[in-house]
C-alpha positions in Angstrom: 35.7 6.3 9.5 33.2 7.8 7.0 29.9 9.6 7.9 26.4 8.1 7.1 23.3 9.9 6.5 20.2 9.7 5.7 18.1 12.5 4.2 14.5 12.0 3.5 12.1 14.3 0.7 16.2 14.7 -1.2 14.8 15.4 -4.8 14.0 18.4 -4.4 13.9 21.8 -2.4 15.6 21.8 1.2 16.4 18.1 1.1 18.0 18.1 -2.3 20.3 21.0 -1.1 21.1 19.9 2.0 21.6 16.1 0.7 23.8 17.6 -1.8 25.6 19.9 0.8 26.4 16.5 3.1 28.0 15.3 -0.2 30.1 18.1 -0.4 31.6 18.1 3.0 32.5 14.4 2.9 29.5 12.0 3.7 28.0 8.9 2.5 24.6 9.7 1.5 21.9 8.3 1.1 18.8 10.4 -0.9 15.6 8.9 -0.2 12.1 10.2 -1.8 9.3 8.3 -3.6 10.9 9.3 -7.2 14.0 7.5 -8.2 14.9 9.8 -11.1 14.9 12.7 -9.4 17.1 11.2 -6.7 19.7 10.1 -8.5 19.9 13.4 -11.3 20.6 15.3 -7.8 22.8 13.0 -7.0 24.3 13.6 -10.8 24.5 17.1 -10.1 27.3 16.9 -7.4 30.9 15.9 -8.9 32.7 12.7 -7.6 29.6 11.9 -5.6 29.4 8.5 -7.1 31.0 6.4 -4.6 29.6 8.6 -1.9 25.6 9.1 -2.6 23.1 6.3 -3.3 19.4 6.9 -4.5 16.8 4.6 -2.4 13.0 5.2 -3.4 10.7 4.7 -0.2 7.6 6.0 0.8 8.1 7.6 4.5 4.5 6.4 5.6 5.2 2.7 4.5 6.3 1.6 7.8 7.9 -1.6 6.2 9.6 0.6 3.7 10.9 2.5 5.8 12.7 -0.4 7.6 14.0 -2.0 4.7 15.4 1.5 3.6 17.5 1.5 7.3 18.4 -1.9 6.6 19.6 -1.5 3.1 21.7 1.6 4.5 23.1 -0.5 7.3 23.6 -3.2 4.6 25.7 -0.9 2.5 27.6 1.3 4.8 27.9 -0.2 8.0 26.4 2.5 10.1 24.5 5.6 10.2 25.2 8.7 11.8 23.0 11.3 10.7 19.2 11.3 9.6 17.9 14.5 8.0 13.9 13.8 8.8 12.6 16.1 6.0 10.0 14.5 4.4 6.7 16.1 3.9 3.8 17.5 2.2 0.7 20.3 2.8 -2.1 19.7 1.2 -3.9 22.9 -0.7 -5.3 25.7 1.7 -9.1 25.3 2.8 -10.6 25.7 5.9 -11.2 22.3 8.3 -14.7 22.1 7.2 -14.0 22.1 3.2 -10.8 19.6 4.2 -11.6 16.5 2.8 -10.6 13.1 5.2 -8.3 11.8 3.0 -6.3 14.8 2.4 -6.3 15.0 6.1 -4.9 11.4 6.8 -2.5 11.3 3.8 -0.5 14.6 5.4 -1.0 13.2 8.6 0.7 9.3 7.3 3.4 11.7 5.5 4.0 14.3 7.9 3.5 12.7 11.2 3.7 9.1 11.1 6.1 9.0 8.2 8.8 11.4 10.2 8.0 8.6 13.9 8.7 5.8 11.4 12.1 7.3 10.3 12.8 8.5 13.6 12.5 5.1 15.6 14.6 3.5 12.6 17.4 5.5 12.8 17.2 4.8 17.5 17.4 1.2 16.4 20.4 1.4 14.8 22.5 4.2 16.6 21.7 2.8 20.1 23.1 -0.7 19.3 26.2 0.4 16.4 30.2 0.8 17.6 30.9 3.8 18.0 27.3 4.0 20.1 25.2 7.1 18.9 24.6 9.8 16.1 22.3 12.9 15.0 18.4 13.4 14.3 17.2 16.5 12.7 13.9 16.8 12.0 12.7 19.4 9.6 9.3 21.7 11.7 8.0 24.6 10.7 7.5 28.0 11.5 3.8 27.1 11.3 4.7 24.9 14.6 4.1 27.9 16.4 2.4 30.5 14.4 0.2 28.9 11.6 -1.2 30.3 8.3 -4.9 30.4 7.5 -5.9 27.6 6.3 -3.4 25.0 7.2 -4.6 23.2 10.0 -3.5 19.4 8.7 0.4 20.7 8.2 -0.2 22.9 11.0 -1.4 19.6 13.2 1.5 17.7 12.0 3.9 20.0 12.5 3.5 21.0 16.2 3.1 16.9 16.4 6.5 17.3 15.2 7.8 19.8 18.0 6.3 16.9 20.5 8.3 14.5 18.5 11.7 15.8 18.6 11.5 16.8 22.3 10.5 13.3 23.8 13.2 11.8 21.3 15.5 14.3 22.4 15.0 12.8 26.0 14.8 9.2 25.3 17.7 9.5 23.4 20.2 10.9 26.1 21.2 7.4 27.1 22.1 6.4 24.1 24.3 9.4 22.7 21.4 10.2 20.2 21.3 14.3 20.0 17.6 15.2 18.7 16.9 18.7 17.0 14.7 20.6 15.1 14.8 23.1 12.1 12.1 25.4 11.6 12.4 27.1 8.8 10.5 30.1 7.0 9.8 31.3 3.6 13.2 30.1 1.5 12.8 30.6 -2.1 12.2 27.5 -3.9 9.8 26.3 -6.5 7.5 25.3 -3.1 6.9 28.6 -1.9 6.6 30.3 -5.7 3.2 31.5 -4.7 4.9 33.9 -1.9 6.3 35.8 -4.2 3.1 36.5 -5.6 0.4 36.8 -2.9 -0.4 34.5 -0.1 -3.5 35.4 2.4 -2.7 37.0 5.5 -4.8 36.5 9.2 -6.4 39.9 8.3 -7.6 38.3 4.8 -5.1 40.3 2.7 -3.2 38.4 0.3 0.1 40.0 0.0 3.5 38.4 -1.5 6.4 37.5 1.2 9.4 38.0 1.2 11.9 34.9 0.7 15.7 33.9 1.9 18.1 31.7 -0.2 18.5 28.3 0.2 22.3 28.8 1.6 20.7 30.0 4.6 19.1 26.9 5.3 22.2 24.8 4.2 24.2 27.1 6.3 22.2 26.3 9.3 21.5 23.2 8.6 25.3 22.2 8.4 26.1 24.1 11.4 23.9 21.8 13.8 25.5 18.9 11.5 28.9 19.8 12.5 28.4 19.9 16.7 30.0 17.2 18.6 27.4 14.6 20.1 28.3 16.5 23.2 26.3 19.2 22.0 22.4 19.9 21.0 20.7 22.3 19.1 17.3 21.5 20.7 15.4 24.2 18.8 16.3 27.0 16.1 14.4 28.6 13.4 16.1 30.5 10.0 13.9 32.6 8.5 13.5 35.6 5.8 13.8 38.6 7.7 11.3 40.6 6.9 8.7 38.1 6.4 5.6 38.1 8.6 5.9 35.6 11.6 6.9 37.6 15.1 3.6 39.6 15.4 1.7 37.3 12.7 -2.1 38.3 12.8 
């Protein structure tokens, strides 16, 4: 029986490589953003993946969207096994006075609400499908436990995210739903660009970061893919080495 997954924010960065990775290895996929084009050219970019990968544009913070995406998946493939909960944005850096409202509440809808919406999807089909059961990973942060200056909406979001996949991880025992989270720190991408030239530090130094490659996210990524339902990676974080998170500030 073929594997189904879902991975969300797939044209581009972490969720483009690890969509593509899934491909690789086997699954059905489907690549879900807000941007078509870009989903299906990476989609293009992986050979034979044609009657293994579908692009589906939604909106994460549209719950209806959402739901029709599941159900268009369902529709397709029959069931779903895996949802890559990726999506997300982080709105410039400023301090919470000079953050305005709606920059707040979009990376909130995105971040927070988008990530529940995909989340309680993907329960509602893996509790009631034959075989019973399948894989969440959501996508944290490093700044779910040690934020940057000025970050406090993604910051928010993201330890709203650690809260997320613990209770899921619970409610989702009776069910054979396994719940996990990837936290994941400086990989180089055209996302973090700016670390390789300067980003401010809790003393008020802006200094560049170092970066990892994006295998070692794919690599870890694909290793809590690969566990039996039997087994749960609750928690890990992959991260560049020397980058400055144990001991930040």
């Amino acid at each position: 029986m073929d594997q189904v997954a879902i991975v969300t924010g797939a044209g581009s960065g972490i969720g483009k490589a690890c969509a593509q990775a899934l491909i690789q290895e086997g699954w059905s996929v489907v690549l879900t953003g807000r941007h078509l084009q870009t989903l299906q050219a990476a989609i293009d970019e992986v050979s034979g993946s044609s009657q293994r990968a579908v692009a589906m544009a939604c909106d994460v913070g549209d719950e209806a969207a959402v739901k029709a995406l599941f159900a268009q998946t369902v529709s397709r493939f029959g069931r779903l096994d895996l949802l890559f909960n990726n999506a997300g944005i982080s709105p410039k850096a400023s301090t919470p006075d000079e953050l305005p409202g709606d920059e707040w509440r979009q990376c909130v809808n995105t971040n927070l609400n988008g990530m529940f919406y995909c989340l309680a999807a993907a329960f509602g089909v893996m509790r009631h499908q034959t075989p019973r059961g399948g894989r969440i990973i959501n996508n944290g942060s490093i700044s779910a436990s040690a934020p940057r200056p000025g970050s406090i909406a993604y910051t928010a979001t993201k330890h709203a995210v650690s809260g997320l996949t613990k209770t899921a991880s619970l409610d989702g025992r009776a069910f054979d739903i396994a719940v996990g989270q990837i936290d994941i720190g400086n990989v180089a991408s055209d996302m973090t660009l700016k670390m390789a030239q300067g980003v401010p530090q809790a003393d008020g130094s802006i200094r560049a970061e170092p970066r990892m490659d994006m295998q070692a996210v794919v690599s870890t990524f694909m290793g809590m893919v690969r566990l039996p339902l039997s087994a749960n990676v609750l928690f890990t974080t992959v991260m560049a080495t020397n980058m400055p998170y144990v001991g930040r500030g």
